[in-house]
DRENMI-28315 format. One record per atom (N, C-alpha, C): residue in one letter; atom name; y, z, x. Coordinates in steps of 0.02 Angstrom, whole numbers, always signed. Layout:
! DRENMI-28315
+----+----+--------+--------+--------+
! aa ! at !  north !     up !   east !
+----+----+--------+--------+--------+
!  a ! CA !      Y !      Z !      X !
...
+----+----+--------+--------+--------+
***
This chain:
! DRENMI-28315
+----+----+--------+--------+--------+
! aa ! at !  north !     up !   east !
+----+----+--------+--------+--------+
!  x !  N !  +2048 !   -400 !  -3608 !
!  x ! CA !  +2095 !   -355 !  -3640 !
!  x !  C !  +2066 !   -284 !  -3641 !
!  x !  N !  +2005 !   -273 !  -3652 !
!  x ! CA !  +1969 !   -217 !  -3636 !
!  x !  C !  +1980 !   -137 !  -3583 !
!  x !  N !  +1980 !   -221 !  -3536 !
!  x ! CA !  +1988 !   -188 !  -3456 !
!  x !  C !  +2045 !   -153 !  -3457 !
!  x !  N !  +2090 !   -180 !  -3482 !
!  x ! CA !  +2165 !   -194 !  -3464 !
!  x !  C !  +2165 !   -122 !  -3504 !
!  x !  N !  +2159 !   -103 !  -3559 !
!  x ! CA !  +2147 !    -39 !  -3572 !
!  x !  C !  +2130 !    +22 !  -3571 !
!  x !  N !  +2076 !    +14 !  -3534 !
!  x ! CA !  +2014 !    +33 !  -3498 !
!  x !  C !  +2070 !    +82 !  -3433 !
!  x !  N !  +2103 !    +21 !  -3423 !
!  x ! CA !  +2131 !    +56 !  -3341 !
!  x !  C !  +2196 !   +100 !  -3367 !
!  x !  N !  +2226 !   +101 !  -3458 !
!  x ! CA !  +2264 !   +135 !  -3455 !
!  x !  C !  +2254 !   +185 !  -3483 !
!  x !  N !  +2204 !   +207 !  -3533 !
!  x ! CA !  +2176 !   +279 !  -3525 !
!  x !  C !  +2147 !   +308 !  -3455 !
!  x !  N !  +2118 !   +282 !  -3403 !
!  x ! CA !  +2106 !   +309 !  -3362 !
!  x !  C !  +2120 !   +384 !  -3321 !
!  x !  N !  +2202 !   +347 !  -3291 !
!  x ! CA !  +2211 !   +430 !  -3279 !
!  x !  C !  +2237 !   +503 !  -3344 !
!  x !  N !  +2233 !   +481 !  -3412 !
!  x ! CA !  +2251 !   +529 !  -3448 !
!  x !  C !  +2168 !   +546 !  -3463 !
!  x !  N !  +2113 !   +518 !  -3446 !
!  x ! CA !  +2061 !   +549 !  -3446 !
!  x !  C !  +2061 !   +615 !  -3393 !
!  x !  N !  +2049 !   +575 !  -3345 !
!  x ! CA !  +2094 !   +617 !  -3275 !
!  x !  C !  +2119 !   +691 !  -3297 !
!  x !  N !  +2166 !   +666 !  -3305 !
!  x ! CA !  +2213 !   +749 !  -3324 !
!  x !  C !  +2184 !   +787 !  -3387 !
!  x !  N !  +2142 !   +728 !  -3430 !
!  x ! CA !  +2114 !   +795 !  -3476 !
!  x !  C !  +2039 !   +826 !  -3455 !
!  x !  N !  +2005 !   +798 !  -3410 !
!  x ! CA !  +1976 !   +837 !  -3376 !
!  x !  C !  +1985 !   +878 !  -3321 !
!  x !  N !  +2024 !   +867 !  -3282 !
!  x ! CA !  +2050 !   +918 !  -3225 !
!  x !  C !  +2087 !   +984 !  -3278 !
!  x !  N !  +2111 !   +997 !  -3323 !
!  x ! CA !  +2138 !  +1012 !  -3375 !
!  x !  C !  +2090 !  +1046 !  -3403 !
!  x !  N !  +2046 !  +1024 !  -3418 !
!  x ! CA !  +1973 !  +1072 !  -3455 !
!  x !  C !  +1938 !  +1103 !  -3397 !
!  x !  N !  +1926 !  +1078 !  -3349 !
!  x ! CA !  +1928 !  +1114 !  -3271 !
!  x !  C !  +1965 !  +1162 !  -3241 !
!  x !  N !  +2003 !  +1195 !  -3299 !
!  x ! CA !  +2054 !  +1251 !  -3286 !
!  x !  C !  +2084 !  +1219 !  -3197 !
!  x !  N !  +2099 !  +1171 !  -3195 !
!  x ! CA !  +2141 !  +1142 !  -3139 !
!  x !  C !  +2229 !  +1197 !  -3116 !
!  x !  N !  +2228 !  +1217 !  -3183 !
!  x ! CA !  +2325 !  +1209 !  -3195 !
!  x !  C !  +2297 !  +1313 !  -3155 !
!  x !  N !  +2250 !  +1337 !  -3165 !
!  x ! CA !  +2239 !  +1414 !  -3123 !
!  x !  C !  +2231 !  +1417 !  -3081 !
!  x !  N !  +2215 !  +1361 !  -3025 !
!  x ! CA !  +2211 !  +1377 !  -2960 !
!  x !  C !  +2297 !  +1372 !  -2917 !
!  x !  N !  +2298 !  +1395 !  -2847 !
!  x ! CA !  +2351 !  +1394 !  -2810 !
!  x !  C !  +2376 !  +1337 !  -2814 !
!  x !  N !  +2464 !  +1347 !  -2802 !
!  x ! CA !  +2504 !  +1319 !  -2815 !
!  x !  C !  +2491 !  +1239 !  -2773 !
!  x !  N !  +2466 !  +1248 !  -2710 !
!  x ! CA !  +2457 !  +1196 !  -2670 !
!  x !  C !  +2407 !  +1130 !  -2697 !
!  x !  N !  +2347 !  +1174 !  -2732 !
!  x ! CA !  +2309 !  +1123 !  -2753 !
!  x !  C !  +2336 !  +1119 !  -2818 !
!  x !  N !  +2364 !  +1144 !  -2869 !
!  x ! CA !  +2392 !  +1090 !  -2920 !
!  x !  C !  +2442 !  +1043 !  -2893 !
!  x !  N !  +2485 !  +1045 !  -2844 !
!  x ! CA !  +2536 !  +1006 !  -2834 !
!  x !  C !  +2498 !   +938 !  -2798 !
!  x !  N !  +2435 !   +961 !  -2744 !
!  x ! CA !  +2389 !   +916 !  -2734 !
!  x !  C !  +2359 !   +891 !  -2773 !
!  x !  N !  +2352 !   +902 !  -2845 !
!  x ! CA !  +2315 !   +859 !  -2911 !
!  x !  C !  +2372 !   +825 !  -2924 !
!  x !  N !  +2433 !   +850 !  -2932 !
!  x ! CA !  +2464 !   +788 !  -2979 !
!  x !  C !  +2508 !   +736 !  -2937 !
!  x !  N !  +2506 !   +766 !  -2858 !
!  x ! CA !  +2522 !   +710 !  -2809 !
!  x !  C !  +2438 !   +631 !  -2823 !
!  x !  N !  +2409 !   +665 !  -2821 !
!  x ! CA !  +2359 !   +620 !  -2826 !
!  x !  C !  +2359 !   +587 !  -2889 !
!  x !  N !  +2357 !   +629 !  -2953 !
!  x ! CA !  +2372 !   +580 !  -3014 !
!  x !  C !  +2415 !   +542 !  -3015 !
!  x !  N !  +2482 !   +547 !  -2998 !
!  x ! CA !  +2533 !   +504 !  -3008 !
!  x !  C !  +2517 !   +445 !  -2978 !
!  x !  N !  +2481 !   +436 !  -2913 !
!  x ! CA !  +2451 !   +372 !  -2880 !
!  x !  C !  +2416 !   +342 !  -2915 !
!  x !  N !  +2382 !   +401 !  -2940 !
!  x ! CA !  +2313 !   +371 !  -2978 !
!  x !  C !  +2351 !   +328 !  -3036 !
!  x !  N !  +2390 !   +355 !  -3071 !
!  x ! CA !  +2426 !   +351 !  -3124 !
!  x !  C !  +2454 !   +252 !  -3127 !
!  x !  N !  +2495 !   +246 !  -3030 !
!  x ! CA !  +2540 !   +194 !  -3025 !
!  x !  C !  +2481 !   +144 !  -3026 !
!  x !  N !  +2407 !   +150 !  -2978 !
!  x ! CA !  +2364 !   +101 !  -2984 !
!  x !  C !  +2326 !    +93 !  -3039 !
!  x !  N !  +2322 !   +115 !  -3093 !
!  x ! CA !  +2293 !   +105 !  -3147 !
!  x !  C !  +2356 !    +82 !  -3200 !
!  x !  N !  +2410 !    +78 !  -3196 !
!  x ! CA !  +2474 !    +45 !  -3230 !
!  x !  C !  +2478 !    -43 !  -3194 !
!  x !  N !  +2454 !    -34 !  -3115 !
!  x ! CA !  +2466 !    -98 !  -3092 !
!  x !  C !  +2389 !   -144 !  -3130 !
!  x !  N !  +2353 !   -113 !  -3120 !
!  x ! CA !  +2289 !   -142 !  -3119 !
!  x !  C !  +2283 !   -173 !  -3194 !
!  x !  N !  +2328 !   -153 !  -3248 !
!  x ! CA !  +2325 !   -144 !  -3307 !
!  x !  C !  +2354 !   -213 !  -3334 !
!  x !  N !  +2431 !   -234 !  -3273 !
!  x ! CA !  +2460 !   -273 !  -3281 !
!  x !  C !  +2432 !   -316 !  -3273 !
!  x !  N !  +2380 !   -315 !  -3212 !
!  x ! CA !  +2348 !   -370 !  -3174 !
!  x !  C !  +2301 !   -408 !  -3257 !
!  x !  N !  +2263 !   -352 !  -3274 !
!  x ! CA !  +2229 !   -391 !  -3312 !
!  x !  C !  +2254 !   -418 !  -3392 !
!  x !  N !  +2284 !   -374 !  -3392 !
!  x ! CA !  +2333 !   -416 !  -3464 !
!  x !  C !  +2377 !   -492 !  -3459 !
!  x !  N !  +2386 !   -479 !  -3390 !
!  x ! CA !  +2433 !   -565 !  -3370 !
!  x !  C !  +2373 !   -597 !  -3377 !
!  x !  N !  +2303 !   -592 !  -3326 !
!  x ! CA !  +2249 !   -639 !  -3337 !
!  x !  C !  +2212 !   -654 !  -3398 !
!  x !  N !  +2235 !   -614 !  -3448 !
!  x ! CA !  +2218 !   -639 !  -3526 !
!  x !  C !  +2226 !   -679 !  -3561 !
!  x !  N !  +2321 !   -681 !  -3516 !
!  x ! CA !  +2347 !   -760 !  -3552 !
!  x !  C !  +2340 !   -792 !  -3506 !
!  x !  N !  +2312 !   -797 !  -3472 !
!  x ! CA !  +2307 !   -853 !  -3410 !
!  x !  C !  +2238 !   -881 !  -3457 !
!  x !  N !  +2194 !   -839 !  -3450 !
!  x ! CA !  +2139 !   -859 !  -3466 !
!  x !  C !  +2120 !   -929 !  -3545 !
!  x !  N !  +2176 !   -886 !  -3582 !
!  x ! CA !  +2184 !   -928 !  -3657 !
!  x !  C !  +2219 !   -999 !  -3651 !
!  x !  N !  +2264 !  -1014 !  -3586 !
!  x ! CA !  +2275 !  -1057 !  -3589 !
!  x !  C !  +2260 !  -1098 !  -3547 !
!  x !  N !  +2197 !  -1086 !  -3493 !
!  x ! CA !  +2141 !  -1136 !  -3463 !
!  x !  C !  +2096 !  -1154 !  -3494 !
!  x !  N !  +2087 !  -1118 !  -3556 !
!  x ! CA !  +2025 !  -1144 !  -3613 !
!  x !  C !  +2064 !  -1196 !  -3666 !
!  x !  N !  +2079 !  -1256 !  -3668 !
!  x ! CA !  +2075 !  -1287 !  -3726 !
!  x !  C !  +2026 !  -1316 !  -3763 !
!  x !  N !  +2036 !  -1324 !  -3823 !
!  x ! CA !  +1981 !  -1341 !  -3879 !
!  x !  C !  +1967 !  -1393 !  -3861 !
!  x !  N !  +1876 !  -1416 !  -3861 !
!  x ! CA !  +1857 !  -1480 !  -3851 !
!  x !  C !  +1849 !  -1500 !  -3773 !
!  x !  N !  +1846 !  -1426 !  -3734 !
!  x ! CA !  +1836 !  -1449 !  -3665 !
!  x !  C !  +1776 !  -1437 !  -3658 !
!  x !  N !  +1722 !  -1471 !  -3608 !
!  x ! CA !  +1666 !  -1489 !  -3614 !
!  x !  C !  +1637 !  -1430 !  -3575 !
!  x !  N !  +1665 !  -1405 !  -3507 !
!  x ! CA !  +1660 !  -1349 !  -3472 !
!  x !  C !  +1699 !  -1269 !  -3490 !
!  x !  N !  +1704 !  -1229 !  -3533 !
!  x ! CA !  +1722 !  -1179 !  -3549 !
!  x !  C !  +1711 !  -1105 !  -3508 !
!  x !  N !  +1660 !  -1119 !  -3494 !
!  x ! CA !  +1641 !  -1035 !  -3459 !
!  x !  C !  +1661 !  -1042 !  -3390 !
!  x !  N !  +1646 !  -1080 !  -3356 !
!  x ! CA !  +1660 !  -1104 !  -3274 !
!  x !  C !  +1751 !  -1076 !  -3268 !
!  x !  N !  +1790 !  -1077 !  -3294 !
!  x ! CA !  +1862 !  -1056 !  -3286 !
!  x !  C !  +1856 !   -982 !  -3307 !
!  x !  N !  +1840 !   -978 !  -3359 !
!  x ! CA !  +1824 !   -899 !  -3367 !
!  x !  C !  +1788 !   -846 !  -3337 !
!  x !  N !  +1757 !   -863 !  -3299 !
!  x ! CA !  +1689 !   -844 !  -3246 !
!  x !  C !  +1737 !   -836 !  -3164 !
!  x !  N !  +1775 !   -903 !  -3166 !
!  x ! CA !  +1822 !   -896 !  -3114 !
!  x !  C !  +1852 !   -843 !  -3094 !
!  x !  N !  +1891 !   -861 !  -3179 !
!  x ! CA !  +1954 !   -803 !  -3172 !
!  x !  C !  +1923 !   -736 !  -3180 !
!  x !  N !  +1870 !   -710 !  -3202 !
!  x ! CA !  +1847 !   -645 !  -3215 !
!  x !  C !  +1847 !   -640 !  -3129 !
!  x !  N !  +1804 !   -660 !  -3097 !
!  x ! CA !  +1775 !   -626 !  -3025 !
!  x !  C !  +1861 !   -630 !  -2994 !
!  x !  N !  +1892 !   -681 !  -2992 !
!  x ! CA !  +1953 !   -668 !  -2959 !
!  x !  C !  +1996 !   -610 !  -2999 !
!  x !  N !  +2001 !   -593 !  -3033 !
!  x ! CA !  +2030 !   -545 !  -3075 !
!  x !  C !  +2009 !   -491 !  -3046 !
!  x !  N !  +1949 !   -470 !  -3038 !
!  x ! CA !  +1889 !   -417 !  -3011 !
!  x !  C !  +1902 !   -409 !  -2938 !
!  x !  N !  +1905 !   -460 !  -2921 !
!  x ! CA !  +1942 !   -449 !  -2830 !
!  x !  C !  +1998 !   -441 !  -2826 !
!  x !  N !  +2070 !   -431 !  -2871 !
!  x ! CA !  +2120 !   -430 !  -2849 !
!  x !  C !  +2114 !   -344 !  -2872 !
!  x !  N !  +2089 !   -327 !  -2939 !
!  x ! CA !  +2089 !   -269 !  -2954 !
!  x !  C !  +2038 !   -215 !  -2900 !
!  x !  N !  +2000 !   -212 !  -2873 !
!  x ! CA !  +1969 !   -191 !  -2820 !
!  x !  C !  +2028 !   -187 !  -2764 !
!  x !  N !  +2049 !   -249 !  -2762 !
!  x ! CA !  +2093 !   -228 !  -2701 !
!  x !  C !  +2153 !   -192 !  -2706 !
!  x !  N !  +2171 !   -189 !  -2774 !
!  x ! CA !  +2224 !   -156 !  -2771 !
!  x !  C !  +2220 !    -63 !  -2767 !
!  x !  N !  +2153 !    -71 !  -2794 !
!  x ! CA !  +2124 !     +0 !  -2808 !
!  x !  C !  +2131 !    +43 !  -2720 !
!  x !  N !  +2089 !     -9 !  -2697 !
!  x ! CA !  +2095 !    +15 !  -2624 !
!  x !  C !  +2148 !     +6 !  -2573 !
!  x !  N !  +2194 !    -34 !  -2588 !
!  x ! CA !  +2251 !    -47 !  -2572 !
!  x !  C !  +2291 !    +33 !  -2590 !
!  x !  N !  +2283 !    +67 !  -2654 !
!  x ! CA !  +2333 !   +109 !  -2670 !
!  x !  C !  +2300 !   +157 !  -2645 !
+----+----+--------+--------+--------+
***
């Protein structure tokens, strides 16, 4: 759930540092080139966000109480979680 958060402050970090970077004073071309790029930035950190909030409840309901193996599903789903989010990163 962390993560999943994690990826949605992301790009408003983004813009408040490009932002304190007096970003918004340079030529018209490169601000329009910053916020063409944020908005991407913006869509893969909204997807990536989804990704890991669905695998939260995935995760809660491969763990039931009294199962003898607990971490092995969770360990799973983290690295597969971690590879889909990587790929999407580079995908976008």
């Amino acid at each position: 759930m962390l993560l999943a958060v994690l990826n949605l402050f992301f790009p408003i970090f983004i813009f408040y540092k490009a932002a304190d970077n007096t970003i918004f004073d340079a030529p018209a071309k490169f601000i329009f080139a910053f916020l063409l790029i944020w908005l991407i930035i913006s869509f893969a950190s909204w997807v990536s966000f989804q990704l890991w909030w669905d695998r939260k409840t995935k995760v809660t309901n491969t763990s039931v109480k009294g199962d003898e193996f607990v971490s092995t599903p969770v360990f799973s789903h983290l690295i597969q979680t971690l590879g889909e989010w990587i790929g999407t990163w580079i995908g976008t």
